[in-house]
C-alpha positions in Angstrom: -36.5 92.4 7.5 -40.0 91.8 6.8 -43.9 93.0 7.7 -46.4 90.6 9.3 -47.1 87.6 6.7 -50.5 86.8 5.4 -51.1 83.2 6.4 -54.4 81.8 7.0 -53.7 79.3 9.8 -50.7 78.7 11.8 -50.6 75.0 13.0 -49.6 75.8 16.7 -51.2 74.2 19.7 -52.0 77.0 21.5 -53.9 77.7 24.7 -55.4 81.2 25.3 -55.6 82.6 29.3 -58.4 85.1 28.5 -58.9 88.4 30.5 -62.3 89.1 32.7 -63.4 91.3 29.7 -62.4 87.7 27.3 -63.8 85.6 29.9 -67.7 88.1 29.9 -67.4 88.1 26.0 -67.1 84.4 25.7 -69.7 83.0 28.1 -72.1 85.9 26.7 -71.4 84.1 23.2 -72.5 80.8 25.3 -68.7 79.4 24.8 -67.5 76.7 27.1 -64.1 77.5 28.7 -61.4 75.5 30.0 -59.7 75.1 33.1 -55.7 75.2 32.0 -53.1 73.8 33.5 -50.0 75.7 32.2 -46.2 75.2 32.2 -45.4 76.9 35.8 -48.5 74.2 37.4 -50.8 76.6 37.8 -54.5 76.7 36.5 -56.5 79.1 35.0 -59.8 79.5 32.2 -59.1 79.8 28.3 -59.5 78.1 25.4 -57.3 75.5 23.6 -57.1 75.1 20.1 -54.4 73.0 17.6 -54.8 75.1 14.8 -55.9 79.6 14.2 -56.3 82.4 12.6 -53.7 84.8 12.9 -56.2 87.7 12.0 -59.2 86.3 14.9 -56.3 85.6 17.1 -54.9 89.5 16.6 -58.9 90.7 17.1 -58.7 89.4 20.3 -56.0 91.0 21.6 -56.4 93.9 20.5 -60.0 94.2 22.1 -58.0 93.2 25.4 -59.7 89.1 25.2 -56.0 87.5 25.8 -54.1 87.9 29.1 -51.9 85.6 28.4 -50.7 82.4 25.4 -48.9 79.5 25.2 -47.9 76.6 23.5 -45.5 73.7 24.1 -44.2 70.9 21.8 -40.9 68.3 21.9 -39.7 69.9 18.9 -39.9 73.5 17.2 -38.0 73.0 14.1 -41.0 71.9 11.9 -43.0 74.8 12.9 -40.1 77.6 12.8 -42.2 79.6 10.7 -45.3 79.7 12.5 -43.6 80.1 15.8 -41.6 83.1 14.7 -44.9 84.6 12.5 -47.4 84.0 15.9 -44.8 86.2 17.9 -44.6 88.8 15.5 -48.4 89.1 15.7 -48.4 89.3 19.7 -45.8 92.1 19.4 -47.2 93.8 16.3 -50.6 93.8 18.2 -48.8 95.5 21.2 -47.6 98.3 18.8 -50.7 98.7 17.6 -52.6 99.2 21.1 -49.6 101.8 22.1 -49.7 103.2 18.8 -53.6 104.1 19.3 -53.5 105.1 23.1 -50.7 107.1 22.0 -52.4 109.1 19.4 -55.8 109.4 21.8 -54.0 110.8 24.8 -51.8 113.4 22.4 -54.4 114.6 19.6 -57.3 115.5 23.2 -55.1 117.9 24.3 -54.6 119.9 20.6 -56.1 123.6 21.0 -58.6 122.8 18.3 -60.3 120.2 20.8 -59.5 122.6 23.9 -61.6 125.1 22.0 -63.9 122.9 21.2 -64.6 121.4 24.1 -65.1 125.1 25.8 -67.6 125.8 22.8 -69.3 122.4 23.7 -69.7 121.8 27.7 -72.0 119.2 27.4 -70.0 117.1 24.7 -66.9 117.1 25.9 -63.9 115.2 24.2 -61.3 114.0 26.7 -59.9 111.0 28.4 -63.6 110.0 29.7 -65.0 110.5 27.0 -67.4 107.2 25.6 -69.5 107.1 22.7 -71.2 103.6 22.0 -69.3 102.2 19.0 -72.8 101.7 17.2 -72.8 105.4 17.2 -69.2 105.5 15.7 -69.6 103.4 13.6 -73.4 105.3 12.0 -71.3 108.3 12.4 -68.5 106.8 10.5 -70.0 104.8 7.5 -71.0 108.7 6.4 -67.4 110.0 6.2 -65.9 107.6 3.9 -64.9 109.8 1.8 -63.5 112.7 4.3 -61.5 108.7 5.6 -59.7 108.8 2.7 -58.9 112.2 2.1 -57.5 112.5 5.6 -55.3 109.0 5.5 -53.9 110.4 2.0 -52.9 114.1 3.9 -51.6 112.3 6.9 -49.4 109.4 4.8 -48.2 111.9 1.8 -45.4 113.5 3.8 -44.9 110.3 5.6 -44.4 108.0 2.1 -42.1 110.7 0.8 -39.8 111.0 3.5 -39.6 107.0 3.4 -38.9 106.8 -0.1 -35.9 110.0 0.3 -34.2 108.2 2.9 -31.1 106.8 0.9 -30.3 104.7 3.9 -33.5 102.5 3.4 -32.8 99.1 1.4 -35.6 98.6 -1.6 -37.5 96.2 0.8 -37.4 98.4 3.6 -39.2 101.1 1.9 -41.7 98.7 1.1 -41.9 97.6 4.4 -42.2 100.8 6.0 -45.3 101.7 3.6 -47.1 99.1 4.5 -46.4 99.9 8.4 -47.3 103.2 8.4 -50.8 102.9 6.6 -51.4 99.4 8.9 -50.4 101.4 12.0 -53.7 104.2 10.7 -55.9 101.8 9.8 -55.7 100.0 13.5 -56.6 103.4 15.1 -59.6 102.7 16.7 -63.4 103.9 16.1 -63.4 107.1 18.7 -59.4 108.3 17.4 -61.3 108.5 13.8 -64.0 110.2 14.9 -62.2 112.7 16.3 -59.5 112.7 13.0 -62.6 113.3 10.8 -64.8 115.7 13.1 -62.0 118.3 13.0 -60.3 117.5 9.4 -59.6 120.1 7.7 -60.5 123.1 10.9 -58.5 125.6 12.2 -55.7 124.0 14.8 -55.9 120.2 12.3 -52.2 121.0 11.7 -51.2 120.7 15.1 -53.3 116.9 14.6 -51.5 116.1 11.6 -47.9 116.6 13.6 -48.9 114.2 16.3 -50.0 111.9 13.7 -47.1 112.0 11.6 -44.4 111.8 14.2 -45.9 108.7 16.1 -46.1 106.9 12.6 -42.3 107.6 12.5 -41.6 106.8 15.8 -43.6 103.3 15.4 -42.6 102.5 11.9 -39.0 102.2 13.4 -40.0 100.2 16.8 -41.9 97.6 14.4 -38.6 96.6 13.7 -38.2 95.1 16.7 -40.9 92.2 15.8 -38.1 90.6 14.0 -35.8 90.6 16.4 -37.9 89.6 18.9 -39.3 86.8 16.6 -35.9 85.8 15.7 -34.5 85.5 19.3 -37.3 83.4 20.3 -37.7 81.0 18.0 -33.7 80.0 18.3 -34.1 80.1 22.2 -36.8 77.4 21.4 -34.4 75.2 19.5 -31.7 75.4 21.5 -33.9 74.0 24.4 -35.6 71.6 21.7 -31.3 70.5 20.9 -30.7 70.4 25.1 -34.0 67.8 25.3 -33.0 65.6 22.4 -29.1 65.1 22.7 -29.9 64.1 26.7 -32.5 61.8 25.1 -30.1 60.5 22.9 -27.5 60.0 25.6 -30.2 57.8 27.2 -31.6 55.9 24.6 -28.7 54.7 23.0 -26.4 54.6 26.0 -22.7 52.7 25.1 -23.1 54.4 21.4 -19.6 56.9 21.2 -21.0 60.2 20.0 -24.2 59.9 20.7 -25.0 63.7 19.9 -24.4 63.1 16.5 -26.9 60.9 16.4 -29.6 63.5 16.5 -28.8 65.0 13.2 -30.3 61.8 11.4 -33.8 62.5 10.1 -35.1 59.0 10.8 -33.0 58.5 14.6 -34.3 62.4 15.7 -37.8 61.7 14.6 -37.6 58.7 17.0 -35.9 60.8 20.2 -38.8 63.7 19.2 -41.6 60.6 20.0 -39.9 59.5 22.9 -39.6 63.2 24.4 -43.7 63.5 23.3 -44.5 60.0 25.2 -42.6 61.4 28.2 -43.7 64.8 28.1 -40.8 66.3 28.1 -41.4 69.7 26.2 -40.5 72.9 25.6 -42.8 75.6 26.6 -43.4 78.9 25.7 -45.6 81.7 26.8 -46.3 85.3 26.2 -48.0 87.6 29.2 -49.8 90.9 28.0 -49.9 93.4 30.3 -53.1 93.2 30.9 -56.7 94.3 29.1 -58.6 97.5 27.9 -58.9 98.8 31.5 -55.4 97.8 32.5 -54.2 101.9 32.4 -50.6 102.0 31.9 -49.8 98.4 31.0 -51.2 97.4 27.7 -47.3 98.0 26.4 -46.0 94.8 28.4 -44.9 92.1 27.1 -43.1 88.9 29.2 -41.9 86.0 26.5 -41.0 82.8 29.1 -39.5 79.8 28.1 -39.8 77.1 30.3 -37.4 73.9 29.8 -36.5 70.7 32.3 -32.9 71.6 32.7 -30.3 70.0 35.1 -27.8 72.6 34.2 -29.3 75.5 35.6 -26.7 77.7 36.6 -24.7 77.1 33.0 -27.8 78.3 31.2 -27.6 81.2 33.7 -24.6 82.2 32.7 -24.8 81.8 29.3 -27.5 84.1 29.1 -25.9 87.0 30.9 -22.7 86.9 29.6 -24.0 86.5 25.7 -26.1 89.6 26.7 -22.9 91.3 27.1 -21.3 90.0 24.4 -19.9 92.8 21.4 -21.3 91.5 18.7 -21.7 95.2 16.8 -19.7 94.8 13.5 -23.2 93.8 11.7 -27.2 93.4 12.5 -28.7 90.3 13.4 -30.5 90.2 10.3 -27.6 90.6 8.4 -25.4 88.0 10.3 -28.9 85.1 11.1 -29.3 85.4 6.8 -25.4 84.9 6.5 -25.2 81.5 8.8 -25.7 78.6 6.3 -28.4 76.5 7.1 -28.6 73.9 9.6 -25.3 75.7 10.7 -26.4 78.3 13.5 -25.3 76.2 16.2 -27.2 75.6 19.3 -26.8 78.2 21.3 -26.9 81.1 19.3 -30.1 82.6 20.3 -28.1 83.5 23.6 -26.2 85.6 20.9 -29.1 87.1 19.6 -29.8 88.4 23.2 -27.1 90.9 22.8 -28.2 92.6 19.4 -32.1 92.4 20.7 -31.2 94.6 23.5 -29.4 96.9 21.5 -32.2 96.9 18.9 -34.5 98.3 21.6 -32.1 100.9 23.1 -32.6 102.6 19.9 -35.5 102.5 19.7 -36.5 103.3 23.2 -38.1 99.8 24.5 -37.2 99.1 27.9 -35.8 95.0 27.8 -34.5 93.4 30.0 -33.5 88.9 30.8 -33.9 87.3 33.9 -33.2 83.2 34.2 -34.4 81.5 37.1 -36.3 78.1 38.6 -39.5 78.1 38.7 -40.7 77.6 42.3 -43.1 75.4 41.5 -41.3 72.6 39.6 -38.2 71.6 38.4 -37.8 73.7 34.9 -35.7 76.2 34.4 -37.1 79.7 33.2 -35.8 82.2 30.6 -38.0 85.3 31.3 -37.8 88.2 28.7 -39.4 91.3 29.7 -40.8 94.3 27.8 -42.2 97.6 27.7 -42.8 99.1 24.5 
């Protein structure tokens, strides 16, 4: 298990479907946008870039820029890492959003606001409540010090119970730390405002519960970053394995065994070219549920692979019967650290299915896997649906 790791730039070609608030904020900026064309044929305006980072890329989804992301290549392997850290991002940055909404729609209806607001008609703090974030932010560069004091009363309790719990490895305390103080510094601008206006008055206690139990409640969903991370990126390779054995089948036709060809560094490198020349990729995408104004559906998230695949109906019931399979007797952590590597086999992100879903029944994340055939071409799909 780990947190979100700092890395400058991942090295992913990625192209960026951007919302009508992404699409206002770039052409204000005098930005030139692109017409896409993405893995299911249709079109739509973004950006494209080969290389990001992870920090911009996180901004804009979390001021609701990004509708939707994908990249495709012939071959994931040499970018496992930045594959699995860009979706940990996307679904860290979903948590985030949630985490803040959360807090915002709880802490308004606390009797010290209710009061407040029937002290204070004309500056009323509920769900339609705007105050430019110039204002905030004057408002806000003054209470630096009340900031701190308030983050330290909020985390105390929340750091000691973490560091109690004898069922937490080493590492995961230190993960969980660092969760629960990222998860209150992303609260945005106005949630602050309102944490530091009534720090400290009669009815803040009732403030400091919310707080306190949604930073428990989202320390333990964060772990499902890693799973999701995980599952994807081994989905990936065993479409990347499907693509290069049929390559190799074709290429050197007459040779017994060819699939053992592809575990040769220099022959694979070859099949990978081929599969580039051809365009015959792997894609994959992630759909948010939709920007700032989008009420109700900033926890969605729908991870599709997309894969040329003449076996559909095998892939479809691979899928749903690994989903089923019982694979309880350890966690996937546990058991993807334990495979020796180069070992995994190819289709054991279909296994991974099974301990994901279980992962987010705990944890109260509706999931759910749907394979299909895209309408509009010949690829099969692999559509993974969330709602955190």
């Amino acid at each position: 298990m780990c947190a979100e790791k700092k890395k400058f730039i991942l090295d992913l070609p990625l192209k960026i479907i951007l919302t009508e608030e992404g699409t206002s904020h770039f052409l204000s900026h005098k930005k030139q946008l692109l017409n896409l064309k993405l893995a299911d044929n249709r079109s739509a305006h973004g950006v494209s870039m080969t290389s990001f980072s992870p920090g911009s890329l996180q901004d804009m989804i979390l001021l609701g820029y990004i509708s939707k992301m994908e990249i495709s290549m012939p071959e994931f392997v040499s970018h496992r890492q930045d594959v699995m850290d860009l979706s940990k991002l996307i679904v860290f940055s979903i948590l985030y959003k949630q985490f803040d909404s959360e807090i915002y729609s709880a802490i308004i209806k606390c009797e010290c606001i209710r009061h407040h607001n029937r002290q204070n008609p004309s500056s009323l703090i509920d769900e339609k409540t705007v105050i430019p974030e110039k204002q905030l932010r004057m408002t806000l560069a003054m209470k630096d010090s009340t900031i701190q004091a308030a983050k330290k009363t909020i985390l105390e309790p929340v750091w000691k119970s973490i560091m109690s719990n004898s069922e937490y490895s080493p590492e995961e305390k230190n993960v969980y730390l660092l969760m629960t103080e990222k998860f209150l510094n992303r609260l945005t601008l106005m949630n602050w405002y309102i944490i530091v206006k009534f720090y400290k008055t009669d009815g803040f206690n009732e403030m400091l519960t919310i707080l306190r139990q949604q930073l428990a409640s989202y320390m333990t969903k964060s772990k499902v970053a890693e799973y999701i991370s995980v599952m994807v990126m081994e989905l990936a390779l065993n479409s990347e394995n499907n693509n290069v054995k049929k390559a190799a089948k074709y290429l050197y036709q007459g040779i017994d065994n060819s699939d053992t060809l592809i575990f040769d560094p220099k022959i694979r490198s070859e099949i990978v070219k081929e599969l580039q020349r051809k365009h015959e990729l792997v894609f994959l995408s992630w759909t948010l549920g939709g920007g700032s104004m989008s009420i109700g559906k900033q926890g969605l998230l729908q991870i599709t692979l997309y894969n040329k695949d003449d076996e559909f109906q095998e892939v479809k019931e691979n899928i749903e019967s690994k989903m089923s399979a019982n694979l309880n007797k350890k966690s996937l952590i546990d058991f993807y650290r334990q495979m020796p590597d180069g070992q995994e086999g190819t289709d054991l992100g279909l296994y991974y299915l099974s301990y994901l879903e279980d992962a987010c029944k705990k944890v109260n994340i509706k999931f759910e896997s749907i394979v299909n055939q895209s309408s509009s071409s010949d690829l099969t799909v692999i559509n993974l649906k969330f709602n955190f």
